[in-house]
N, C-alpha and C positions, 0 to 999 in steps of 0.2 A: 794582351791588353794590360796596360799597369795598372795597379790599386796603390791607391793615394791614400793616406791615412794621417790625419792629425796626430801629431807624437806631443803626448803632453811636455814631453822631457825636452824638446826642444822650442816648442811653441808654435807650431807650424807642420805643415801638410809634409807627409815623404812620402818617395815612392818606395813601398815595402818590398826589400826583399830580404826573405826570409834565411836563416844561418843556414842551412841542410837544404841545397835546393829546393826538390818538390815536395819538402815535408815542411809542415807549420806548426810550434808549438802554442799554445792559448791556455793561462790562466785566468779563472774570474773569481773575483772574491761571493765567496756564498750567503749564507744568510746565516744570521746567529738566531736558533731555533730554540728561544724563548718566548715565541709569539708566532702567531701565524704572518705572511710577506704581505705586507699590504701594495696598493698596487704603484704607488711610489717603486718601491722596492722591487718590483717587478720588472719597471721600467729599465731597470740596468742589465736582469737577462734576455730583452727582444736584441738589444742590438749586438751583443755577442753571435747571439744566433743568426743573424744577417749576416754576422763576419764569419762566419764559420760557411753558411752554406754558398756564400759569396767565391770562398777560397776553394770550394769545392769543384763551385760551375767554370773557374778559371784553373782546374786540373792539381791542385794540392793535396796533399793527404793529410789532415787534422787530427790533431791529439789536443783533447781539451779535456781541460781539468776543473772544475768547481767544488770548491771546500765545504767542509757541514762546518761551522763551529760551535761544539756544544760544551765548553767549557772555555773561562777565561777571558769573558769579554766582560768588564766590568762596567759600569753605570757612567763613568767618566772616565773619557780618555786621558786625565794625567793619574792613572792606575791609582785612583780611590774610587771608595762605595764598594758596591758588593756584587760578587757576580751575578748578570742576567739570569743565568739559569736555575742559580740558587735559591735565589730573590722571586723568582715564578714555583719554583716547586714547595718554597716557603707556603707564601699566597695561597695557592690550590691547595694546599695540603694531601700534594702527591711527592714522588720521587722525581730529583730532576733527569735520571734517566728516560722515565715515563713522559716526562713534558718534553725531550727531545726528540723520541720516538713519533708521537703525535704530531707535532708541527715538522719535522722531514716528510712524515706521510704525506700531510697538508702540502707544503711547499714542491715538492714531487707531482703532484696530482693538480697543482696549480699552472706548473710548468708545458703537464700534458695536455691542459684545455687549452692555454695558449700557444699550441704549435711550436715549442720549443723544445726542442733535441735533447733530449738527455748528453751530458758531459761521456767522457771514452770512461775517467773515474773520478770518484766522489767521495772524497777521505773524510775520516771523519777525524776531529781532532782530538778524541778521549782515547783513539784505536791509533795515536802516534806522537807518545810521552817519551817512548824512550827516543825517537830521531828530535823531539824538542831537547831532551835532556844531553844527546848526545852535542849537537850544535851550541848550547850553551857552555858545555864544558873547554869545547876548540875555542869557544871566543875569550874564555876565562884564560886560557894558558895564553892566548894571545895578548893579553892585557884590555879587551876591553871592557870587563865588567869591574864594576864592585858590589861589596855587600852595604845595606841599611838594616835595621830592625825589620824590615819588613817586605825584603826580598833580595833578590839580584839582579841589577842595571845596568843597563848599555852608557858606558861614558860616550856618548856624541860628539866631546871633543877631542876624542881620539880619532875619531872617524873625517878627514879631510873632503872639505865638501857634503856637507851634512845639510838635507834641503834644498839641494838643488833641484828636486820634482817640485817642489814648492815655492821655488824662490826667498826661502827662507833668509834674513837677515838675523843669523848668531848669534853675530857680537851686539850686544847693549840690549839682548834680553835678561829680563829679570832674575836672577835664581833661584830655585829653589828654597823652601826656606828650610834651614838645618835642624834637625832636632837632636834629644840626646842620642847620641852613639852610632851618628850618620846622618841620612838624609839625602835627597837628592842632590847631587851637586851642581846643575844645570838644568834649567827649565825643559830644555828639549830628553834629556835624560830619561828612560822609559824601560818599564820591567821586561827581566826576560824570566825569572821566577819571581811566585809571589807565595811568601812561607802562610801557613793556614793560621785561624786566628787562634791568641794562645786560651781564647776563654770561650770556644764553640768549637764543635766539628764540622767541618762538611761532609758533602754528601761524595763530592768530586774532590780527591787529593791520593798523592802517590807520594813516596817515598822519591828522595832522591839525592845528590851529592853535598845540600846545602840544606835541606830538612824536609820535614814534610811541606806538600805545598800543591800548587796548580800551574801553571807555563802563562805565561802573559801572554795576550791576544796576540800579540804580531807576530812572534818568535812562530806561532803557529804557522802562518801562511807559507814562510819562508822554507820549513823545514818538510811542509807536503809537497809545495810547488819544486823543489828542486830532489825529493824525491822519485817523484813521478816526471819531469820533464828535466831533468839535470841542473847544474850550477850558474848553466845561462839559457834562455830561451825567448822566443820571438812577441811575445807580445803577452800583457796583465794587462787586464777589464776591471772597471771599478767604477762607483759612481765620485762624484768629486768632492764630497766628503771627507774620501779617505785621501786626499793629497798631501795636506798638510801634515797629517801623522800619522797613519797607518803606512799608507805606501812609503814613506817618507823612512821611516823604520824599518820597513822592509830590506829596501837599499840597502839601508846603514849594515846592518847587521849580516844579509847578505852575502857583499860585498866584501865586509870585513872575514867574514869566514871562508869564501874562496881566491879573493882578493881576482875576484874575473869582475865584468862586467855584467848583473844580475839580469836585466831585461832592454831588448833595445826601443820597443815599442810600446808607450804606455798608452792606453785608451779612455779617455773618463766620459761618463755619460751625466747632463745634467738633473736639475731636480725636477720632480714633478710637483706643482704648486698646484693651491687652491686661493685663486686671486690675490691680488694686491703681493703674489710671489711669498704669499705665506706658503714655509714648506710643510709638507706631508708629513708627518711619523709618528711614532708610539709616543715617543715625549711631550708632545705636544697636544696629544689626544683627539686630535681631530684624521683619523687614519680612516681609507675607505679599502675593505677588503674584496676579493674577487667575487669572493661569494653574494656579497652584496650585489654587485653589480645584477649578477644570476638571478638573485632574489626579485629585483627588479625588472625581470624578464629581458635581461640584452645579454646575449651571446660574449662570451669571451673574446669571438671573434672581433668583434664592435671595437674593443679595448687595443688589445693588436693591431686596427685600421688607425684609430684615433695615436698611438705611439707612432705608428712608422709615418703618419703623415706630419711629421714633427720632427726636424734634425734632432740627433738624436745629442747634439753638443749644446742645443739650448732647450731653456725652459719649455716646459710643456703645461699651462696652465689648464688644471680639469674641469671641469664642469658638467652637468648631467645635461645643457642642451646641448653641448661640445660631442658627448660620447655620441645622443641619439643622432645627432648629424652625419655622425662618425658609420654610426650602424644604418643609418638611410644609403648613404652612401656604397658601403659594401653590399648590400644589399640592391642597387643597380647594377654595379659592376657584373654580380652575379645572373641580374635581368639579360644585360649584354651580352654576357659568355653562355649564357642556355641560349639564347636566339640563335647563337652565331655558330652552335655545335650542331657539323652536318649527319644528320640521321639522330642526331643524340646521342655519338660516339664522341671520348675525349683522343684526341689525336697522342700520339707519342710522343715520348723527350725528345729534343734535339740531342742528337750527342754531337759530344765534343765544341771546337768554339761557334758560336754564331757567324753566319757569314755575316763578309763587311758591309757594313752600308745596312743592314737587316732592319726592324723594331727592335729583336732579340736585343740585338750589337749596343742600339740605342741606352736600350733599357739598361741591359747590364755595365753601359761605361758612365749610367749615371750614380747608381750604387757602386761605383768602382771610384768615384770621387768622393770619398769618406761618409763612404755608406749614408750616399743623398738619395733616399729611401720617400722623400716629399717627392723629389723630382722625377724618379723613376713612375712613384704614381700619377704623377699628371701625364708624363709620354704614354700612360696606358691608359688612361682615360681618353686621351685624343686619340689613340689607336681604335678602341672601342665603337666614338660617336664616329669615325670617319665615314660615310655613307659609300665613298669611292674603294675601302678595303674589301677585299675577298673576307667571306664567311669564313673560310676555312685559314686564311692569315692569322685573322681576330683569335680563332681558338685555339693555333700553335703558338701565338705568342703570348695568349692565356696562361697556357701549360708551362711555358717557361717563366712568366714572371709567377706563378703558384711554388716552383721551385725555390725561389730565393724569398720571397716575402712571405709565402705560408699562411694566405690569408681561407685556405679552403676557399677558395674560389667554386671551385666545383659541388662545392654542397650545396644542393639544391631544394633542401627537406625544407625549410622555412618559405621559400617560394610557394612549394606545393599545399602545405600549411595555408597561406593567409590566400592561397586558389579555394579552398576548400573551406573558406569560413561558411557555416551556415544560415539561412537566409536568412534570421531571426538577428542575430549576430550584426551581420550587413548591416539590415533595417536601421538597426540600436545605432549603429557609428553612423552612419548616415543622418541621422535626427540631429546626432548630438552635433556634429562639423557644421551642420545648416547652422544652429546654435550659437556655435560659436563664431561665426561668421555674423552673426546678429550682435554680436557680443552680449548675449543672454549668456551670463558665467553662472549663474544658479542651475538653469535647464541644462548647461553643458556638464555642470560637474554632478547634476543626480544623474544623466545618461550616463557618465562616467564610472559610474558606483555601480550600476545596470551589468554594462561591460563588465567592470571587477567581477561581479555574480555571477554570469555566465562565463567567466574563465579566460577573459582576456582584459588583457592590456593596450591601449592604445595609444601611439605615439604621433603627437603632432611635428609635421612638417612648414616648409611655408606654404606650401603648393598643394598638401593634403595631407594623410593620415596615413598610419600603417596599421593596422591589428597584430597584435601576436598572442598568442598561446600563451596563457601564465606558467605552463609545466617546461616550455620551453628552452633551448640555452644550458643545459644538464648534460652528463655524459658527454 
């Protein structure tokens, strides 16, 4: 079966095939761990992890790589302000070591509530100064850098075709503006060293051929990713943020140091907004964290359903009736698949391909057309409600789409849970939904506070109500 995949770099769908036949190389840009990933940020490792176990069900062997970056990402991408992590361990009045440690734990333990695969390796960028240092040096003899007062720089226009992941137009941008004794000499022009300040120490800086200092953010990616996957490899995950200059640098500098062709396949994943397509993130301060959601008694799972029912190339607008929809929904799925398991045994993988014509076959050639992960869930929905299917169909094709979408299908413990609400419990939700159907909101929201007391949650639907466990959605 082919897999389709939108190549940013050309603008349009290809059918991937990979350099090294049944082997697949995957880059993904990681998280710069000065903050815990909010779920914005999140949303760019669900769909790597689709591609990954995608390639798997279609017989490949995957080597996936995810970067830490705990040094060198500074406040602005035309390399001013101050580093992230500096700038957090200032704040806290801790080590920026210590605040990097803390949020990899985090962003790790994040990754594991949402069913996302740990990478094959996960470099970290303080633990590889000297492959930045050494890559800076081969571009320096090759002529692309120069020196400013205040670091060392990729001349861009040395680099033919600079922006082409971007669509960059060059000529008749601005320049830089000059100061004494240097300066940028081109707007697109970006550090590949950045000397430390001469009237503070940091916490984070090394010795190296041009002074003391720290590696500028991009130089980073470049020199993990082709350590661990080589000079060219099949496919970089990103959200589209990074198009314009991150990845965009990447290339350049890349490229210029092997003079090969750095990646064939680029994948980018859109933003996660909160209405009107206002985006998500730390700068903007209205950031909604995983834990949060938990706090709020919804499963991680919930989040993971609400992403993949959502192409993963456009916006995904959040919202907290959006998630509970989200979580009602998996939450039948899961009604369907306990009904439909004979004896209460899960059936085995499929190995090898699906036969033709199958659900299987179905399912997996709709995630096979650039991981349409929407469309794959409604053919399992219709699978599901079909009255005409075999019980024992419904829960082999269960099993197969649990492999590629990950949504724990089979966890059953929240079922058994809101089977076991206690009668008093019941009574209370019960009162309060008559309630609310009166549109009595005073009577429905003191029931509400009742519920909170006794230790649950309730979520309204249109059609009724769910209870949950407030300790629920944990581990």
């Amino acid at each position: 079966m082919e897999l389709k995949l939108y190549n940013t770099l050309a603008r349009r769908k290809e059918v991937f095939l990979p350099m090294d036949g049944g082997r697949v190389l995957i880059y993904t840009c990681g998280p710069t761990v000065y903050a815990d990933a909010h779920i914005g940020n999140l949303r760019s490792y669900v769909f790597p992890d689709v591609l990954k176990k995608t390639l798997r069900r279609l017989g490949y062997q995957v080597r996936h790589v995810i970067n830490i970056t705990d040094v060198g990402h500074l406040t602005s991408d035309a390399d001013t302000g101050e580093d992230k992590l500096e700038q957090a361990a200032r704040s806290a009045g801790r080590t920026a070591w210590d605040i990097a440690e803390e949020h990899i734990g985090h962003y790790l333990e994040d990754l594991r509530r949402l069913r996302i695969e740990l990478p094959d390796v996960m470099p970290r960028a303080t633990d590889h100064i000297a492959e930045q240092i050494e890559m800076i040096r081969v571009l320096e003899k090759k002529g692309y850098t120069y020196r400013t007062d205040d670091g060392v720089y990729f001349d861009t226009s040395r680099f033919p075709g600079y922006g082409a992941l971007a669509r960059i137009k060059v000529e008749g941008l601005q320049e830089g503006a000059r100061v004494e004794m240097g300066g940028k000499r081109h707007k697109t022009d970006f550090a590949l060293w950045k000397f430390s300040p001469q009237d503070s120490r940091r916490q984070m800086e090394w010795e190296s051929p041009w002074g003391m200092g720290f590696p500028g953010w991009h130089v980073e990616c470049s020199a993990m990713s082709m350590k661990y996957l080589g000079p060219s490899f099949d496919i970089h995950t990103g959200g589209t943020d990074h198009i314009p200059v991150h990845h965009s640098n990447e290339i350049a500098q890349s490229e210029a140091v092997t003079g090969k062709p750095f990646v064939r396949y680029w994948l980018h994943g859109e933003f996660l907004v909160l209405g009107e397509e206002q985006r998500m993130g730390k700068s903007e301060g209205n950031l909604i964290t995983l834990d949060e959601l938990v706090e709020r008694g919804f499963e991680p799972m919930a989040y993971r359903y609400l992403v993949l029912n959502s192409h993963y190339r456009k916006y995904l607008t959040f919202t907290w009736q959006a998630l509970q929809s989200a979580d009602t929904a998996l939450m039948g799925l899961r009604r369907l698949i306990r009904d439909a398991l004979p004896e209460g045994t899960v059936p085995k993988p499929i190995a090898g391909d699906p036969p033709q014509g199958s659900l299987e076959a179905s399912l997996l050639e709709a995630v096979c057309d650039d991981l349409n992960t929407p469309k794959a869930l409604g053919l399992f929905w219709t699978a599901l409600r079909d009255g005409a299917l075999a019980a024992g169909k419904k829960a082999t094709l269960a099993v197969f789409a649990d492999e590629i979408l990950a949504l724990g299908l089979f966890d059953f413990s929240r079922l058994e849970q809101s089977e076991d609400v206690p009668p008093e419990i019941r009574h209370l939700a019960e009162k309060r939904w008559a309630a609310r159907q009166e549109r009595n909101f005073a009577e429905s929201d003191r029931l509400r506070e009742a519920l909170t007391a006794g230790g649950y949650s309730v979520r309204d639907g249109k059609d009724g109500y769910e209870l949950v466990r407030l300790d629920q959605g944990r581990g």
